[in-house]
C-alpha positions as a printed NumPy array, in Angstrom:
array([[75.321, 45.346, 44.949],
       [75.255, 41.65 , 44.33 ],
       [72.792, 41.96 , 41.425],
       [75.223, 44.105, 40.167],
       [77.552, 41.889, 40.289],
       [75.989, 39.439, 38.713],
       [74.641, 40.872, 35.827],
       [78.821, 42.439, 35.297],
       [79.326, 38.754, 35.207],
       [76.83 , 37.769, 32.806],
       [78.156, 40.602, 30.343],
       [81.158, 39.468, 30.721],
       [80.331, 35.78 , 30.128],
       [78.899, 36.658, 26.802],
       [81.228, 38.762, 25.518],
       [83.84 , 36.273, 26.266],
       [81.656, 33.607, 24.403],
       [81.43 , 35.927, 21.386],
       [84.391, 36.645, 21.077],
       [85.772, 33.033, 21.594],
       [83.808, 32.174, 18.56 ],
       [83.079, 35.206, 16.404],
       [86.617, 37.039, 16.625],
       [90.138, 36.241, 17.825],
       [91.096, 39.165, 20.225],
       [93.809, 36.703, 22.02 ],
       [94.392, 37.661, 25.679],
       [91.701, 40.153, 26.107],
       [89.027, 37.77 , 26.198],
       [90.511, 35.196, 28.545],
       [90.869, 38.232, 30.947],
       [87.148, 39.167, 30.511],
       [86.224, 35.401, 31.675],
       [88.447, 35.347, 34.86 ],
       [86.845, 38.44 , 35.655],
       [83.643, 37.371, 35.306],
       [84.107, 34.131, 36.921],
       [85.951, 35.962, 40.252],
       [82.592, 37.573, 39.827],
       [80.268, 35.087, 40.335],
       [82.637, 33.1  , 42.748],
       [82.29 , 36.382, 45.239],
       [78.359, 36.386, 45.093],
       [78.723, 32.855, 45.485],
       [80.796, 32.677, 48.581],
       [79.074, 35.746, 50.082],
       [75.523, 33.679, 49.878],
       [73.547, 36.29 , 48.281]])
């Protein structure tokens, strides 16, 4: 489950860095990098 988590994270963090600099989709990517930072701040705090 954590690995799972992780790599959803990871995704995440890329997409949001290609669309920061390739494309202007406004909101939508600033959602995709809270999600993927709640992400990795769970696997984080659960020590796995």
């Amino acid at each position: 489950m954590s690995n799972l988590l992780f790599v959803i994270a990871f995704t995440l963090l890329i997409f949001w860095a290609i669309g920061f600099f390739a494309f202007s989709l406004g909101g939508m990517i600033h959602i995709l990098l809270v999600i993927a930072l709640i992400s990795i701040l769970l696997r984080i705090i659960r020590g796995r």
